[in-house]
C-alpha positions in Angstrom: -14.5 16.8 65.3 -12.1 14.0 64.2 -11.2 16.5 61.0 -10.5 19.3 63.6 -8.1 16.9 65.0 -6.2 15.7 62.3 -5.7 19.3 60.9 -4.0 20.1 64.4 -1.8 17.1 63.9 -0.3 18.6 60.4 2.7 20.8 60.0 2.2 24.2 59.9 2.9 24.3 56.2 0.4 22.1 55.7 -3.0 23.9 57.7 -2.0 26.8 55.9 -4.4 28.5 53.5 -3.4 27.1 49.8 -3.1 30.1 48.6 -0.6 31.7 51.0 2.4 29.1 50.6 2.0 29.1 46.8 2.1 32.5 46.6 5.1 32.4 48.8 7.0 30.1 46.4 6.0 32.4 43.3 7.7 35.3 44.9 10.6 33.5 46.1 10.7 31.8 42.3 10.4 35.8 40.8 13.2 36.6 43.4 15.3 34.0 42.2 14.6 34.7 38.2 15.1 38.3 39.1 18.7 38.2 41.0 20.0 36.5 37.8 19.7 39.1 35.6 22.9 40.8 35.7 23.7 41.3 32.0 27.2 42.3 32.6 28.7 39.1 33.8 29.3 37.4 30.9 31.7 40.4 29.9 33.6 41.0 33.6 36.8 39.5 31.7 37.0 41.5 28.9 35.9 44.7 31.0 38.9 44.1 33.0 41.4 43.5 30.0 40.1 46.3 27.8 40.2 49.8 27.6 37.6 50.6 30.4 40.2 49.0 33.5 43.2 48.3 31.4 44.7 45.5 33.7 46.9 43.2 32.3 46.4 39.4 31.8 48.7 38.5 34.1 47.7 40.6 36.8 43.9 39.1 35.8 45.2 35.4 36.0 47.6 35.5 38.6 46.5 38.0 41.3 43.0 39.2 40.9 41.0 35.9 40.0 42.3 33.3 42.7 40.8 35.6 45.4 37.8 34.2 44.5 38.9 30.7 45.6 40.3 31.8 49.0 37.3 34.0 49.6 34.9 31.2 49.1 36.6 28.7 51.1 36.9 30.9 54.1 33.3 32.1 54.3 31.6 28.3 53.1 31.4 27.3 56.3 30.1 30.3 58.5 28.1 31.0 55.9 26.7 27.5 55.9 25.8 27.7 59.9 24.1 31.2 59.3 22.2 30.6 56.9 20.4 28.0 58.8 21.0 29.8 62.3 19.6 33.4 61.3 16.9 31.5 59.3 17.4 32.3 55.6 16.8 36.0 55.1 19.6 37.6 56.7 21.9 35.8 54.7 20.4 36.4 51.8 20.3 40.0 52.6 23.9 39.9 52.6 24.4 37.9 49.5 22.4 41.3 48.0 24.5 43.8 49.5 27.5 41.6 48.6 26.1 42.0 44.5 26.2 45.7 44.9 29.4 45.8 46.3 30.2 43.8 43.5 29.4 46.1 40.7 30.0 49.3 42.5 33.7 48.0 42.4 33.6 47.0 39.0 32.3 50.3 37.8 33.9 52.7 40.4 37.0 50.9 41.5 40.6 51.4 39.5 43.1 49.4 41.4 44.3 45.5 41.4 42.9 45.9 45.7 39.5 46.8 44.4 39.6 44.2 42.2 40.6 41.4 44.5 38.0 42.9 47.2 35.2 42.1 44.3 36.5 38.6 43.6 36.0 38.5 47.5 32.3 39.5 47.7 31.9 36.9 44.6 33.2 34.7 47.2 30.4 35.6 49.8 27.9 35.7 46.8 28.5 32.0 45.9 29.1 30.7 49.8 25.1 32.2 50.1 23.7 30.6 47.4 22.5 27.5 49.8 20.1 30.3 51.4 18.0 30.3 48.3 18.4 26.8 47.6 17.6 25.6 50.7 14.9 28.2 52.1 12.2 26.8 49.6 12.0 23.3 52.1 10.9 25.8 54.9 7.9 27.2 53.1 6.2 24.0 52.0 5.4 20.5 53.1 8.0 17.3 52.8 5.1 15.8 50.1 5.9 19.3 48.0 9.3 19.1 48.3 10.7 17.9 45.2 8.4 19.9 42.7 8.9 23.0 44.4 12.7 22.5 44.6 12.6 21.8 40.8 10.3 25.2 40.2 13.0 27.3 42.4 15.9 25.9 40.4 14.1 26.2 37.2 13.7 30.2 37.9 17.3 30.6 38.5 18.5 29.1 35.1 16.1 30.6 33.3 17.3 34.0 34.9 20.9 32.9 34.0 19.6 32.1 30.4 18.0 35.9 30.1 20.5 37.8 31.7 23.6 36.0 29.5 20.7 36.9 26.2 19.8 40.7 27.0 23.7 41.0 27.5 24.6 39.7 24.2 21.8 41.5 22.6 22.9 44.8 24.4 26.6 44.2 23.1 26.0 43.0 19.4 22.9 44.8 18.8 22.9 48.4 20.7 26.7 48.5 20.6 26.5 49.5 24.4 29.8 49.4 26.3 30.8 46.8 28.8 30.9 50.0 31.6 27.4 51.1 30.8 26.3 47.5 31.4 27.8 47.5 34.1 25.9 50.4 35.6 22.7 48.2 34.2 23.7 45.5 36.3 24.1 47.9 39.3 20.7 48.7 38.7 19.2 45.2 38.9 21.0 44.1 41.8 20.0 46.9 43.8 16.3 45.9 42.6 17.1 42.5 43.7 17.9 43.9 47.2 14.8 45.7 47.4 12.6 42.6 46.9 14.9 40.3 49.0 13.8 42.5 51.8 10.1 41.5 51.4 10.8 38.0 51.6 9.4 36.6 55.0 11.7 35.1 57.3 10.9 31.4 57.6 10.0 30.4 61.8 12.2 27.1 61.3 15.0 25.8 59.8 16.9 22.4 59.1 19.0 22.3 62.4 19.3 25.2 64.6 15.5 26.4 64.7 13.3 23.3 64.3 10.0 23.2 66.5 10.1 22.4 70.0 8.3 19.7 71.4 4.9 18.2 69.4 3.3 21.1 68.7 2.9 21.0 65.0 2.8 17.3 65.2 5.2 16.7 62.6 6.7 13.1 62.1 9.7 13.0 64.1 13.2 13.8 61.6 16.2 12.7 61.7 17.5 15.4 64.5 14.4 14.4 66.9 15.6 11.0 66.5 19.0 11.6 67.2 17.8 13.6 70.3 15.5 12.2 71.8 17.5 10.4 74.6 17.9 14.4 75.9 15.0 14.4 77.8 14.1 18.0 77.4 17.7 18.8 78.5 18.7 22.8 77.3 18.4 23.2 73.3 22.4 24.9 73.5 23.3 20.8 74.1 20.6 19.6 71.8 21.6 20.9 69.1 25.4 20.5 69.6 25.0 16.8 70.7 22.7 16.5 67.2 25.0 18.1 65.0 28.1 16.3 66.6 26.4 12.6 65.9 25.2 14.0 62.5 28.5 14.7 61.4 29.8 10.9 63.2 27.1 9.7 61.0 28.2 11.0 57.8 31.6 9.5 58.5 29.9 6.2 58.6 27.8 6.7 55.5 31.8 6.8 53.9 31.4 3.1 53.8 28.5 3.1 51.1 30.0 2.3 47.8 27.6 4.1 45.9 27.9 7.1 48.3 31.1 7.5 48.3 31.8 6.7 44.6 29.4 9.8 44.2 30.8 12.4 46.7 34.5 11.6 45.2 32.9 12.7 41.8 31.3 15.7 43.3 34.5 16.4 45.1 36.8 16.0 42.2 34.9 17.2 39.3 33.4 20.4 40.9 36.9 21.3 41.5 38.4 21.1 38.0 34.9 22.4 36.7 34.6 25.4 38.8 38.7 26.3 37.9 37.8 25.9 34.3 34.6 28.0 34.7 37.0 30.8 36.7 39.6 31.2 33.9 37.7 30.3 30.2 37.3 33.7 29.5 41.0 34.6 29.9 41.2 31.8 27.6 38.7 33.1 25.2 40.3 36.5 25.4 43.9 35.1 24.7 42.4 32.9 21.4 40.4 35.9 19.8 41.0 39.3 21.7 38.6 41.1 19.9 39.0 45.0 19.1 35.7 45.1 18.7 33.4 44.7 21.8 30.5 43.5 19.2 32.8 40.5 18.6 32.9 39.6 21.9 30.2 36.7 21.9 30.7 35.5 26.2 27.0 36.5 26.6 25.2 34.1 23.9 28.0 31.0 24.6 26.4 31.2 28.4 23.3 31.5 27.5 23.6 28.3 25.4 25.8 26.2 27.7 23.2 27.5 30.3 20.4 25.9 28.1 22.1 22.7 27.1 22.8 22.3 30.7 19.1 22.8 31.8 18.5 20.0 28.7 20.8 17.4 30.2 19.9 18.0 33.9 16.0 17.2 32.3 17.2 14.3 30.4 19.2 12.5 32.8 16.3 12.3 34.7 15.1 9.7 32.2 18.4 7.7 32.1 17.1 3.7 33.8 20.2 2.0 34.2 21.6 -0.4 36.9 24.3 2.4 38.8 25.6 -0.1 41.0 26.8 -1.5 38.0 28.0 0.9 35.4 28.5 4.3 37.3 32.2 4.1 37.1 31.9 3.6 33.4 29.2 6.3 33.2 31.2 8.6 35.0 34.7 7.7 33.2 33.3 8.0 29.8 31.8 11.6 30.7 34.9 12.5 32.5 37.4 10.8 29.4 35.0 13.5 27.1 36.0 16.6 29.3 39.9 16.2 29.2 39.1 15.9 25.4 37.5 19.0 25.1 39.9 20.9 27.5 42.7 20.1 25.6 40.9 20.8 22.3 40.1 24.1 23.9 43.4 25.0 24.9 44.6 23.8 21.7 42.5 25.4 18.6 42.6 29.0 17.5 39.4 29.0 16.3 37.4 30.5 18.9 33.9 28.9 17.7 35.4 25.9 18.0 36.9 26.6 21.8 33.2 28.3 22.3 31.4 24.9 21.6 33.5 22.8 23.4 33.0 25.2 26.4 29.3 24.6 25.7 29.7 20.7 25.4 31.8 20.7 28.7 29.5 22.4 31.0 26.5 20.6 29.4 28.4 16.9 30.3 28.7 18.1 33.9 24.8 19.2 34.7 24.1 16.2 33.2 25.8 14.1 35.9 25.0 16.5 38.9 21.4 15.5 39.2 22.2 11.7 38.8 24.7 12.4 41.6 22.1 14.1 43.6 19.4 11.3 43.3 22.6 8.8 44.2 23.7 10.8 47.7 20.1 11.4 48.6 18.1 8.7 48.2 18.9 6.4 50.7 19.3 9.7 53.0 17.1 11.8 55.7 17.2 15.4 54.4 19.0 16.4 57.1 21.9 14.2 56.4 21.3 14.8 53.1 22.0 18.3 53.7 25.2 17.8 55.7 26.6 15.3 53.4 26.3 17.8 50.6 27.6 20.5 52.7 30.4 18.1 53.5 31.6 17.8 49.6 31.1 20.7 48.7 33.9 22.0 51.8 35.9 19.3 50.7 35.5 20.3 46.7 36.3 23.8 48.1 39.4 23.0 49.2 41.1 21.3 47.1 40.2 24.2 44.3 42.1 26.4 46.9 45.0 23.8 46.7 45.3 23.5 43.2 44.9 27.6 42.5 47.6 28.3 45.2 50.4 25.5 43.5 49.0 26.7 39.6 47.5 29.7 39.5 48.6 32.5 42.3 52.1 35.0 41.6 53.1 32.6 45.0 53.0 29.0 43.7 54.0 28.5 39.7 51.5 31.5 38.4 51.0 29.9 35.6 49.4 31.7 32.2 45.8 30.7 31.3 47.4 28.2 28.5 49.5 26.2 30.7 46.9 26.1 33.3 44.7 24.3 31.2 47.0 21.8 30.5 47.6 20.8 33.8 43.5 20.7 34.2 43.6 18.3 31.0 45.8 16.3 33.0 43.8 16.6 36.1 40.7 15.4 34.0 42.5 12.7 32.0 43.7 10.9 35.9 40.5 10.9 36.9 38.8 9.5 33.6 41.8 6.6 33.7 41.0 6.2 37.6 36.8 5.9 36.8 37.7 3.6 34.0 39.9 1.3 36.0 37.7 1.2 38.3 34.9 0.6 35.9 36.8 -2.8 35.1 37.4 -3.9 38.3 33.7 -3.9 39.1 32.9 -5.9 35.7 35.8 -8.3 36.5 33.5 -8.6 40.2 30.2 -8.9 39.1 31.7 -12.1 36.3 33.1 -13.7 39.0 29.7 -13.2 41.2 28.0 -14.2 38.5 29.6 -17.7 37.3 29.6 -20.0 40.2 25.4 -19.3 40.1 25.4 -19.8 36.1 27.3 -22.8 37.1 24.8 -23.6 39.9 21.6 -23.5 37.6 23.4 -25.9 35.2 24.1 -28.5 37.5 21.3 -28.2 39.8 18.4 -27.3 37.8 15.9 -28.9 40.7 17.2 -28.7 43.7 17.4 -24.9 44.1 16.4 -22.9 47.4 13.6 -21.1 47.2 15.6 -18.2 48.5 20.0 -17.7 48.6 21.8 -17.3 51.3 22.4 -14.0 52.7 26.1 -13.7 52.1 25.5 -14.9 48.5 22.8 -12.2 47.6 24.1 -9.8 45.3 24.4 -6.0 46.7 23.5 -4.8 43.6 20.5 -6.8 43.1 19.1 -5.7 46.3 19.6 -1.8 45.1 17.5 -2.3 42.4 14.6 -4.4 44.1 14.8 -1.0 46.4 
């Protein structure tokens, strides 16, 4: 009898049979491997440039590819409150549809407006990514969490890393045309709708669909906390009244050094990455514009910058150091290394050369992204966790928007792809000086914390407190005792 009871105090996840929720996770991990494989992505540049479209690179650069911003800032948000609203599966219904709409423009559609409506369902595709990301914490318990989320990720790069392969290998190897890949990629995507709609929708969700009441006996979360002065009241005003102080709480959190030396880098760097990402193979395509689609090697560059990053994220993992202390200099040095290799990218004419700095660029980011993730979220419920990356990644959003609208659209400067990346070797090379300065001003800090106590022991070798004072306790010591 006491067994029967504790099994009805357990989440729902958790009294399930074993077998079901694992099952679960494989499919949605073989959904996630098998919405990656779209082997003509790596080539959507040259597609548009060469014979098959025939658009010009300005026309590429300047009015078809900064859609993709606008469209992604517009539909983050909604797309953020559906997702957990319409609990998962709708949304990722759409983000399949969206893929199809992709490549049925790409392969059908002969105008710049057909173009610049497929940089818009990119747009949607990206905004919905959180759907997958996120709908793996509905299926399994809080204790499961962490390994599952690492399996779901895992499934995706490794779809990345065989979809940018069989590409390459189609290209080089079977000499088959960037159209008739495209028509491959059609295929898959259309697959990957057909098993998106055997997914089961999840009963629950972060914020808009969490149990009522006790029933599954779950530990109270941050959202029951936060309402439970409501005394039953309507969930309309629960949830609004939730979200509301959630957000006033987030605002708080600002005042976290740690925190918010973190969201500024995931703020700032995810905006020059993701422009650099957008436009590198208009670059590639202006240092070596191949003749020859067999010489056109995008496919096998992503699949090893997609590799090195999955190395870095791993072995950052393994990186003890005290952050309080050196993350500005961590994050400067990386950041210094990226303005090095965008200039020597926009500066060689050997495109091997502009090819592994690519490689080396993207690999220097993953490697920081999961530090940055353990940083936000460890001190963090995971529903402020959540909302605070939610928060950045708006915030990231927009200032990509800014900078495409003054460099990149016919509108602002409309800038070529060379000049561009000048102005995002700038960009990095500020930031990297900013880290660095900053990275000094914490080791001039932590010397002058650090003397007066040297100069305390030597004095006072026998008369020390068993304990120091509160206001002479050192932040950062207490971050590593926790």
């Amino acid at each position: 009898m006491p067994e029967k009871h504790e099994d009805a105090k357990k989440p729902s996840s958790e009294t399930a049979p074993d077998q079901r929720w694992k099952l679960q996770v494989f499919y949605l991990c073989f959904y996630g491997f098998m919405t990656q494989i779209r082997p003509g992505e790596s080539f959507i540049t040259p597609y548009l440039l060469g014979a098959d479209k025939n658009f010009t690179q300005t026309e590429v650069t300047n009015v078809i590819t900064p859609v993709l911003s606008y469209s992604y800032m517009a539909v983050l948000v909604p797309i953020f409150l559906l997702t957990d609203y319409l609990r998962y599966k709708p949304v990722l219904v759409l983000q399949s549809l969206s893929h199809i709409s992709i490549w049925l423009l790409l392969v059908f559609g002969t105008s710049v407006l057909d173009m610049q409506l497929m940089e818009f369902f990119y747009g949607i595709t990206m905004a919905a990514r959180i759907a997958y990301s996120s709908y793996i914490f509905s299926l399994v318990a809080p204790s499961h969490y962490q390994r599952m989320a690492s399996y779901s990720r895992s499934s995706v790069l490794l779809g990345v890393f065989t979809s940018s392969v069989l590409g390459q290998l189609c290209v080089t190897s079977g000499s088959v045309s960037f159209l008739t890949l495209n028509y491959v990629s059609l295929g898959f995507v259309s697959f990957g709708l057909i098993l998106t709609l055997f997914l089961e929708r999840p009963r629950r969700s972060l914020f808009f669909n969490r149990p009522q009441g006790a029933g599954d006996g779950a530990v109270p979360t941050e959202l029951d906390k936060m309402a439970g002065g409501d005394g039953g009241g309507g969930m309309q005003g629960w949830q609004e009244a939730t979200l509301c102080r959630m957000l006033r709480e987030v605002g708080a959190l600002a005042r976290q050094p740690q925190l918010r030396l973190w969201s500024l880098w995931w703020i700032f760097n995810s905006a020059g990455y993701y422009l650099m990402l957008y436009y590198v193979q208009i670059l590639w395509n202006e240092i070596y514009p191949a003749m020859d689609n067999r010489r056109v090697y995008n496919g096998g560059v992503d699949a090893a910058s997609t590799l090195l990053g999955a190395i870095a994220s791993f072995a950052a993992g393994y990186v003890k150091i005290r952050w309080t202390l050196w993350s500005e200099l961590v994050i400067g040095v990386v950041t210094a290394f990226q303005a090095g290799l965008l200039l020597l990218m926009n500066t060689t004419s050997n495109i091997w050369l502009c090819y592994a700095a690519y490689v080396l660029f993207r690999g220097s980011y993953q490697f920081l992204v999961p530090i940055a993730v353990f940083q936000i979220a460890t001190s963090l419920s995971k529903e402020l966790c959540a909302l605070v990356f939610g928060v950045n990644t708006f915030f990231a959003t927009v200032l990509k928007t800014i900078i495409t609208i003054i460099v990149a659209d016919k509108r602002g400067l409309g800038l070529s792809v060379h000049p561009q990346f000048y102005v995002y070797f700038g960009y990095f090379t500020l930031m990297a000086v900013l880290y660095l300065l900053a990275a000094i001003g914490v080791g001039i800090r932590h010397r002058r914390h650090k003397q007066p106590v040297e100069l305390a022991v030597a004095k006072e070798p026998c008369q020390l407190p068993a304990e120091m004072p509160a206001q002479e306790k050192s932040p950062e010591a207490d971050a590593v005792r926790a």
